[in-house]
C-alpha positions in Angstrom: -17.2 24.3 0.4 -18.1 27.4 -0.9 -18.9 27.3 -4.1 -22.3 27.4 -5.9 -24.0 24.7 -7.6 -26.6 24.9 -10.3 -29.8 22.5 -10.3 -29.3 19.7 -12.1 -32.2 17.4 -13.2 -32.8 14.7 -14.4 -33.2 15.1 -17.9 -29.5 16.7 -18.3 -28.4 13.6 -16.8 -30.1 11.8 -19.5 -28.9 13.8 -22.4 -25.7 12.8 -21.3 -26.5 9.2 -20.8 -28.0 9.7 -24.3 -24.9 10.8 -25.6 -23.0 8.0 -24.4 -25.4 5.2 -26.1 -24.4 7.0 -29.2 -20.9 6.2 -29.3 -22.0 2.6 -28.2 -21.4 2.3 -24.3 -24.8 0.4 -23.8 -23.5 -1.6 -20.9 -22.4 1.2 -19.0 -24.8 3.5 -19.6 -27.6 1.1 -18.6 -25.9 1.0 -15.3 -26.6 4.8 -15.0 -29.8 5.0 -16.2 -30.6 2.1 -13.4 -28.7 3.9 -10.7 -30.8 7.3 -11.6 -34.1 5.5 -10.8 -32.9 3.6 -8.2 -30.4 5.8 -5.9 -31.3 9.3 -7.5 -29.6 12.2 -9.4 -26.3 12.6 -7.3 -25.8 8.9 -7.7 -26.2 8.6 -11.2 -23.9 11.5 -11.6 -21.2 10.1 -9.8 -21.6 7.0 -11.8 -20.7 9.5 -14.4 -17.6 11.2 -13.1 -16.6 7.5 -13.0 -17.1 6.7 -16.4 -15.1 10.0 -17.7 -12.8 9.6 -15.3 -11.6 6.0 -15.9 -11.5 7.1 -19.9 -9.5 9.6 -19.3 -12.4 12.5 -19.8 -10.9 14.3 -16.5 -12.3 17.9 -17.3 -15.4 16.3 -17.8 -15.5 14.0 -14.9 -14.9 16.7 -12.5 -17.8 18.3 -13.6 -20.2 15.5 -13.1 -17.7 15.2 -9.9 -18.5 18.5 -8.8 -22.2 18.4 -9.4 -22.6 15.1 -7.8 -20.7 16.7 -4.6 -22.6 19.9 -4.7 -25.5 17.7 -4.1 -24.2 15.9 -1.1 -22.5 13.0 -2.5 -19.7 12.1 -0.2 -18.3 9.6 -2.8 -18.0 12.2 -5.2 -15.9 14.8 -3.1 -13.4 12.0 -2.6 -13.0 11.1 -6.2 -13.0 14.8 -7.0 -10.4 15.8 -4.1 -8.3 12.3 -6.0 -8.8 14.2 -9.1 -7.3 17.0 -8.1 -4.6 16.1 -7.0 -3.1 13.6 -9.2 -4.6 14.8 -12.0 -4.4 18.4 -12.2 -2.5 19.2 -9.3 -4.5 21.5 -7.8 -3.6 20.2 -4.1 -5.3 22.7 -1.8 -9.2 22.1 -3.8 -7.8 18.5 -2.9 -7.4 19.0 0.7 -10.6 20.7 1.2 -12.6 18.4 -0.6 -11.3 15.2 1.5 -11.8 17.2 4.6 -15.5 18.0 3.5 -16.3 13.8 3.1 -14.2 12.6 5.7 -16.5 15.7 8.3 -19.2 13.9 7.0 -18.6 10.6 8.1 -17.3 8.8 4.7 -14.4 5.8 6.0 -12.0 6.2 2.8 -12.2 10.4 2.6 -10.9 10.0 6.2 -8.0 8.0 5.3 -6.8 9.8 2.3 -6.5 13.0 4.4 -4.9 12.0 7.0 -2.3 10.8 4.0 -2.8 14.2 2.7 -2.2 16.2 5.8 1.0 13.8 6.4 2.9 14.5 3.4 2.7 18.1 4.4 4.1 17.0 8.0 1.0 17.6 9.3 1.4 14.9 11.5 -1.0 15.6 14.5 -4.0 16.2 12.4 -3.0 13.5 10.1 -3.0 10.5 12.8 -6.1 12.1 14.1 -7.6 11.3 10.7 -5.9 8.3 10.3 -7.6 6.8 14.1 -10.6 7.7 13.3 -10.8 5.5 10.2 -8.6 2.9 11.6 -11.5 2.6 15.1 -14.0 2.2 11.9 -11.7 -0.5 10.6 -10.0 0.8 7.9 -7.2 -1.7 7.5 -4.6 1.0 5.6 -5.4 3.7 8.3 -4.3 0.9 10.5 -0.4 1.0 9.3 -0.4 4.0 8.9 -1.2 4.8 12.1 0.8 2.1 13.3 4.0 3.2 11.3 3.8 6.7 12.2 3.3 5.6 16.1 6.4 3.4 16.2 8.5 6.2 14.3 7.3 8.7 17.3 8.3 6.2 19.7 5.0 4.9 21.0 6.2 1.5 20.4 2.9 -0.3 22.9 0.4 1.1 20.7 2.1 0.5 17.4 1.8 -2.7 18.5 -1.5 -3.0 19.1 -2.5 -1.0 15.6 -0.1 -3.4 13.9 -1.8 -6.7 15.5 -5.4 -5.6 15.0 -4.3 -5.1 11.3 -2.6 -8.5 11.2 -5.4 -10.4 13.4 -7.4 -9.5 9.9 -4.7 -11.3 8.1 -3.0 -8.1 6.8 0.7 -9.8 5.9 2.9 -6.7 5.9 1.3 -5.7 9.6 2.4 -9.7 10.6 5.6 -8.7 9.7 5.7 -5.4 11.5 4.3 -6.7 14.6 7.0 -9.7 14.4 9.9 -7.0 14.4 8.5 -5.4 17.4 8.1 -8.6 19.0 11.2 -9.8 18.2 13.1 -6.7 19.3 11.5 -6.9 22.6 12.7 -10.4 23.1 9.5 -12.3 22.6 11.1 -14.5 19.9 8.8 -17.3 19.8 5.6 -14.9 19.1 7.7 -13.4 16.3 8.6 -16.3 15.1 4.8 -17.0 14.8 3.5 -14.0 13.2 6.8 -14.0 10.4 6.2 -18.0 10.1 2.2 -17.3 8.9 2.6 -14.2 7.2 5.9 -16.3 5.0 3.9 -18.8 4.2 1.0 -16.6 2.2 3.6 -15.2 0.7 5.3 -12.3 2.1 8.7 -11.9 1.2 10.0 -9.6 3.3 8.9 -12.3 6.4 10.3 -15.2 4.7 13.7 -13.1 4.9 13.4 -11.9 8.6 11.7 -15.5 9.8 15.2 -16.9 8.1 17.5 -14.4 9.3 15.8 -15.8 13.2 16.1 -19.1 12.8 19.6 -18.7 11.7 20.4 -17.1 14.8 18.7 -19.9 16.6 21.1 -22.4 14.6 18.7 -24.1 12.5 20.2 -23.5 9.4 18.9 -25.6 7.3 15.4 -24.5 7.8 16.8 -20.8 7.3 18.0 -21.9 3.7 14.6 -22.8 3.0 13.1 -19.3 4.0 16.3 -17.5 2.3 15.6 -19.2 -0.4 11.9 -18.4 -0.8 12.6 -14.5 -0.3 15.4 -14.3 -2.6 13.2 -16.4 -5.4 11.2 -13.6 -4.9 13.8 -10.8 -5.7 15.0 -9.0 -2.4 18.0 -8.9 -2.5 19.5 -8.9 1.0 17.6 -12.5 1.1 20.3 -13.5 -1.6 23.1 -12.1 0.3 22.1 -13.9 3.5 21.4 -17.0 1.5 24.6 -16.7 0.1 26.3 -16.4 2.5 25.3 -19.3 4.6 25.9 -21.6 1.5 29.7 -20.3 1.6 30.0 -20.5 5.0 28.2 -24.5 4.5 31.3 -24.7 1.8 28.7 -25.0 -1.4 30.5 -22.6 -3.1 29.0 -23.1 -6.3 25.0 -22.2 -4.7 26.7 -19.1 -3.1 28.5 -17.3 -5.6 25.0 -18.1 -7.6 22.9 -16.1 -4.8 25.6 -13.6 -4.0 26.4 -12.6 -7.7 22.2 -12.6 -7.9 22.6 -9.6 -4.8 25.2 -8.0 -6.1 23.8 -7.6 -9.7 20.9 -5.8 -7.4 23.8 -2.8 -6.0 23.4 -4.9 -2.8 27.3 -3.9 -1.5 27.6 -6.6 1.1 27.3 -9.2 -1.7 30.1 -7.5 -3.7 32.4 -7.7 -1.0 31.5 -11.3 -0.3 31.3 -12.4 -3.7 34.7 -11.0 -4.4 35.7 -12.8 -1.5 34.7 -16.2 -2.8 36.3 -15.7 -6.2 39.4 -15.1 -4.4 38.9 -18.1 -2.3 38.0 -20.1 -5.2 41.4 -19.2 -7.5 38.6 -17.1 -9.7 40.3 -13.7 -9.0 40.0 -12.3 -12.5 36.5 -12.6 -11.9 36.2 -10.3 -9.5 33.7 -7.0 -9.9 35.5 -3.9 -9.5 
């Protein structure tokens, strides 16, 4: 970076410490005070920018921000680059100041500019960024990598980004590395990964482990994984559901789930739910 930092020493930090105690934040400035002593200026002015920051004192945070950076804290050029950018808007002091702490080794700086460099469709440089955090284990590096791999086509190491995310029980990366598998015919794996991530909870993998065993015919246990999706509010889980409840002729369950979908813009349901108030002599019922 270029610009130039005046000395700051301790007993600035202090005074501001100081002026903190006085409108009554004892707790948190204790925590300064101890960080100071403990880990030094740059620290215990980061601790600061923190502080301000999370109050909503921005123009004072990125001062303390600045200072803290100046002095080689890698923490602080991340929060200040974050500040800059959501904040104020000032997206290329941003860019610069995650490229600064990510040069310097620090895991999250790396990651948020390899985000930064992809939403300018940067995307070389960005997955450069986003490797090098994900080989130090940084899990949302990982899918991001992962995604942007499988989008370029590079389907085999997609896969491998997605399962080293999902081998540390990541369930969104469980579900991503099910689709591959299951579009490249390993089924029974799929169904593994969709079957572990549904049951802690993903919804998205409750819906696409349903949606397989359907088309294996076991219906019944598709319901149940319908079901748990659609409680959840995705809608094409209540479409599906719905649907295999019509087609099982409980027509009151189905035009539950399916008017649930369509109250959510999903079309299919519309169509099928006006289908089933036909069907059912409930034609004045049916959306327009």
């Amino acid at each position: 970076m270029d610009e130039t930092y005046e000395h700051v020493d301790d007993d600035e930090i202090l005074r501001a410490v100081e002026k903190l105690r006085e409108q009554g934040r004892r707790e948190e400035t204790s925590k300064i005070s101890q960080v100071l002593m403990e880990d030094g200026a740059a620290a215990a002015m980061f601790e600061l920018g923190l502080l301000l920051d999370d109050e909503g004192g921005h123009s004072e945070a990125e001062a303390w921000y600045l200072k803290a950076a100046g002095a080689g804290n890698l923490s602080a050029m991340l929060h200040l680059g974050l500040l800059l950018e959501i904040v104020f808007e000032r997206d290329a002091e941003a860019g610069r100041w995650y490229e600064s702490a990510a040069r310097a080794g620090h895991l999250e700086a790396m990651y948020e500019l390899g985000r930064w460099l992809g939403d300018k469709d940067q995307w070389e440089e960005s997955d450069e960024w986003y490797r090098k955090a994900a080989e130090l284990g940084h899990l949302q590096a990982m899918l991001a990598l992962a995604s942007d791999l499988k989008w370029m086509g590079n389907v085999g190491e997609a896969e491998t980004w997605f399962r080293r995310a999902a081998d540390v029980g990541d369930t969104s990366a469980m579900n991503d590395l099910a689709i591959i598998l299951d579009e490249s015919g390993r089924t029974e794996e799929a169904e593994n990964w969709w079957r572990r991530a549904a049951s802690e909870g993903n919804i998205i993998a409750a819906y696409n482990l349903g949606g397989l065993l359907q088309r294996s015919g076991r219906d019944n246990e598709a319901k149940s994984w319908y079901l748990q999706a659609a409680s959840g509010g995705d809608a094409d889980a209540s479409y599906s559901l719905g649907r295999l409840l019509f087609e099982q002729e409980e027509s009151t369950e189905a035009e539950s789930w399916l008017r649930e979908a369509a109250q959510q813009g999903h079309p299919g349901a519309m169509i099928e739910l006006a289908r089933l108030l036909r069907n059912t002599d409930q034609a004045s019922e049916v959306p327009l």
